[in-house]
C-alpha positions as a printed NumPy array, in Angstrom:
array([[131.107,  31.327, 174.234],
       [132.873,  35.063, 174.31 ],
       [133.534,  36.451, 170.82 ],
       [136.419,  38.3  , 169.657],
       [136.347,  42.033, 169.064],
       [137.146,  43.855, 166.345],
       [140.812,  44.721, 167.763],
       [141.327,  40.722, 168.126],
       [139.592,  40.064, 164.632],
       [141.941,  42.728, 162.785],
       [145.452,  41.724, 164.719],
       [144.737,  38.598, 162.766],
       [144.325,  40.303, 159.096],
       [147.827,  39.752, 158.2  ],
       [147.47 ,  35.902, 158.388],
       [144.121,  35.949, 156.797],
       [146.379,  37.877, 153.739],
       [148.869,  34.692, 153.659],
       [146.392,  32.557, 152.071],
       [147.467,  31.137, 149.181],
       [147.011,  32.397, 145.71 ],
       [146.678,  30.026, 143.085],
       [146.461,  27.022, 144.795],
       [145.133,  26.076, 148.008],
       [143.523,  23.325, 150.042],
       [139.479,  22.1  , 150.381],
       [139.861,  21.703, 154.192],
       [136.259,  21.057, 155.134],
       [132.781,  19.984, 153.863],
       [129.399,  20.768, 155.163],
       [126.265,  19.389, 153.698],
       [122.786,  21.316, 154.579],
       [120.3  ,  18.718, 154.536],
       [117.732,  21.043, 156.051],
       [118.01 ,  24.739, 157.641],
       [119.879,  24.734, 160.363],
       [121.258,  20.959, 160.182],
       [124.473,  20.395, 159.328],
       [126.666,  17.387, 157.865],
       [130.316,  17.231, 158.153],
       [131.37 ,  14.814, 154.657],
       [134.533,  13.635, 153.766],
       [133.577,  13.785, 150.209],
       [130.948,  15.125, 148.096],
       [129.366,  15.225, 144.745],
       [128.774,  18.312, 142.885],
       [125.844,  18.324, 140.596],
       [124.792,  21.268, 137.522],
       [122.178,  21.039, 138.5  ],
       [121.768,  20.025, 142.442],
       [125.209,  22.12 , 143.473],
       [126.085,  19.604, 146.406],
       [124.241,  16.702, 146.196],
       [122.179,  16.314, 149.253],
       [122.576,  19.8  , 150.371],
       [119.105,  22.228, 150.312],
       [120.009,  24.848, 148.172],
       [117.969,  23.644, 145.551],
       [115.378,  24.018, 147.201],
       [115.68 ,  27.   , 148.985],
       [113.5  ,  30.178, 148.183],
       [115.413,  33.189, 147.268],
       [114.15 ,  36.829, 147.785],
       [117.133,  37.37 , 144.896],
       [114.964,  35.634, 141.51 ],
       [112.121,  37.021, 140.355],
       [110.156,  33.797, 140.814],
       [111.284,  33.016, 144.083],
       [113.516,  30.029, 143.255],
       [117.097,  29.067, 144.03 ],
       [119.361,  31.484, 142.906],
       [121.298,  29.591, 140.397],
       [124.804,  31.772, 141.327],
       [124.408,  31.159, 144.832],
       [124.566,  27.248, 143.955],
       [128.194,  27.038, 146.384],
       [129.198,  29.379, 149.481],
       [132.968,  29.481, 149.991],
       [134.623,  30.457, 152.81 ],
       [138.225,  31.128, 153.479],
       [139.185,  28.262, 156.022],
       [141.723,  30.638, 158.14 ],
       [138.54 ,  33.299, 158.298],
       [136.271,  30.574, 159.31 ],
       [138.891,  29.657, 161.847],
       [139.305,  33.125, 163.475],
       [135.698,  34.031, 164.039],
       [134.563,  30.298, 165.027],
       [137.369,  30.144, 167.404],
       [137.392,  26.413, 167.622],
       [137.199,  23.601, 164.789],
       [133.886,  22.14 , 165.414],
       [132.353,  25.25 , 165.021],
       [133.258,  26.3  , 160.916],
       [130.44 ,  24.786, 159.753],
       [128.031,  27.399, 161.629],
       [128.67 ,  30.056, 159.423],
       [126.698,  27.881, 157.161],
       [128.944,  27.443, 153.955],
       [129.629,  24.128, 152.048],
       [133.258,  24.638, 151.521],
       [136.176,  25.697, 153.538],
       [139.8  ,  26.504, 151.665],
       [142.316,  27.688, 152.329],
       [142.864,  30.361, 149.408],
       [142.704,  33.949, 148.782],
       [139.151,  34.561, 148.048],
       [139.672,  38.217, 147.588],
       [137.776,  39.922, 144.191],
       [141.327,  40.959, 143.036],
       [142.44 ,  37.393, 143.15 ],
       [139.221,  35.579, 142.416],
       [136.731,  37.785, 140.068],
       [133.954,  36.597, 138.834],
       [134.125,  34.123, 136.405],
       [137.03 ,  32.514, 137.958],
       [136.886,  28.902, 137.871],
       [138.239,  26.647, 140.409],
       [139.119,  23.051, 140.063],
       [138.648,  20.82 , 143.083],
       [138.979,  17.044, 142.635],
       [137.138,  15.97 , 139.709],
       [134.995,  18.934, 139.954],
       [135.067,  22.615, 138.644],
       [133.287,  25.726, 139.732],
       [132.754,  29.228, 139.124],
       [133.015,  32.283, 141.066],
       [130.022,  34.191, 140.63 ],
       [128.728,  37.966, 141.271],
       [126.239,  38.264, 144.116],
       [128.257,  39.077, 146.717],
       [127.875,  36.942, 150.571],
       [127.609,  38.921, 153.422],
       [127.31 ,  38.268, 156.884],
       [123.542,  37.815, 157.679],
       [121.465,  37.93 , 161.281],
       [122.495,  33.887, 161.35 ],
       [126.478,  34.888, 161.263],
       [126.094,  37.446, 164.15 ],
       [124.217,  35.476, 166.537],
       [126.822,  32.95 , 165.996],
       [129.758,  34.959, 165.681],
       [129.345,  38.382, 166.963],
       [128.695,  41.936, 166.304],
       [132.246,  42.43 , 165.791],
       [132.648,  39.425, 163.386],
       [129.652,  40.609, 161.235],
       [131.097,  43.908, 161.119],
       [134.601,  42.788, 160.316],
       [134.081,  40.344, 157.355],
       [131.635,  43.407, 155.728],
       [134.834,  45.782, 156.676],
       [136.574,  47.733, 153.843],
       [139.034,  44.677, 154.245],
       [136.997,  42.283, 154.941],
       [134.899,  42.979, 151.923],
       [138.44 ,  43.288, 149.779],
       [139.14 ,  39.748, 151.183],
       [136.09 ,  38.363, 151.122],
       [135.947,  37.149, 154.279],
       [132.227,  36.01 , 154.6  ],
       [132.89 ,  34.351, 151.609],
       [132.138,  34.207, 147.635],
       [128.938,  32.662, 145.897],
       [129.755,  30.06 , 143.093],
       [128.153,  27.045, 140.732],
       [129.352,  24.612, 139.487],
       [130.598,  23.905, 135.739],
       [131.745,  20.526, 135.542],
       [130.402,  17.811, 138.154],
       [132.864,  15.579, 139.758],
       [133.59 ,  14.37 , 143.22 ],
       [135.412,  16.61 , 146.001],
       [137.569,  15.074, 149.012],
       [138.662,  17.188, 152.171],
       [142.184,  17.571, 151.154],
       [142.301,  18.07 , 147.819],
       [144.289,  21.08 , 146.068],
       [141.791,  23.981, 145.062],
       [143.453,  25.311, 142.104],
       [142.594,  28.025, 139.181],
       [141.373,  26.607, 136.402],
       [142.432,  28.263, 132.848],
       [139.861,  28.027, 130.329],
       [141.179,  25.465, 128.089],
       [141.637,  23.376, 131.358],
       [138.246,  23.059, 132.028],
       [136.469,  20.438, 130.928],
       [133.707,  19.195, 128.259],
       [130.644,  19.739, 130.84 ],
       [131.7  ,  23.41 , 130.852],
       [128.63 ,  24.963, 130.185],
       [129.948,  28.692, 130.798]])
């Protein structure tokens, strides 16, 4: 499959900025049983403790903790739905870029700083710091171009590759529901923020 170049990619930036503020939609979920698999779920638990129950990331090494283990802010990857969209080119494909959950919401840093929290279904989680950047994966699968659009000056105000996240209060998730900002005296006794 052809990517798009960077002249496609950016003729597309003002649509990517139309995603909504405050409240958006959880349009898909991808479980990572294993590296590289990949499990489209209509619903999900998240966990404290697991993130998404049945995906890896709990046990996945990261080079980011001093002791090698799972890098408890890196728990969730987001990804803006209409970015995943663009670069994937078809459907089937969003779940390649190897995030858990697609909305469609403004992920930008000036919408969605750290310590934002997010209700979805049940559930609540919690933008972190590190920041999520496209990796070697994201360009074999996407492009040069791609990799060096969603790290773009825009791309990186956006946050186009994405935003890291945990989870604060557990609860079950559904493709469809509303992905909302959650104030702090919305969010929950499990809250452990």
């Amino acid at each position: 499959m052809e990517h798009l170049n960077t002249a496609q990619l950016e003729s597309q930036l003002d649509e990517l900025r139309k995603s909504p503020l405050d409240a958006g939609i959880l349009k898909l979920i991808v479980c990572r049983p294993r590296v590289g698999m990949r499990e489209i779920r209509e619903s999900a638990e998240l966990s404290l403790t697991d993130g998404l129950i049945g995906d890896s990331w709990k046990s996945r090494p990261s080079s980011n903790t001093s002791d090698g283990s799972p890098h408890p802010e890196m728990q969730i990857n987001v990804m803006n739905s209409r970015a995943a969209a663009l670069v994937a080119q078809r459907p089937e494909r969003w779940a390649e870029a190897g995030d858990q959950l697609y909305v469609d919401l403004n992920l930008g840093s000036a919408n969605l700083p750290p310590g934002t929290k997010l209700g979805i279904g049940s559930a609540v989680i919690q933008v972190t710091t590190p920041p999520h950047t496209g990796c070697s994966k994201f360009m074999e699968r996407f492009g040069r171009d791609a990799t060096l659009f969603v790290n773009s000056p825009a791309g990186r105000e956006l946050n186009l590759r994405g935003i890291n996240a945990r989870v604060v209060k557990p609860g079950v998730i559904r493709i469809g529901d509303p992905v909302k900002k959650v104030a702090d005296h919305e969010r929950g006794e499990s809250d452990q923020a």
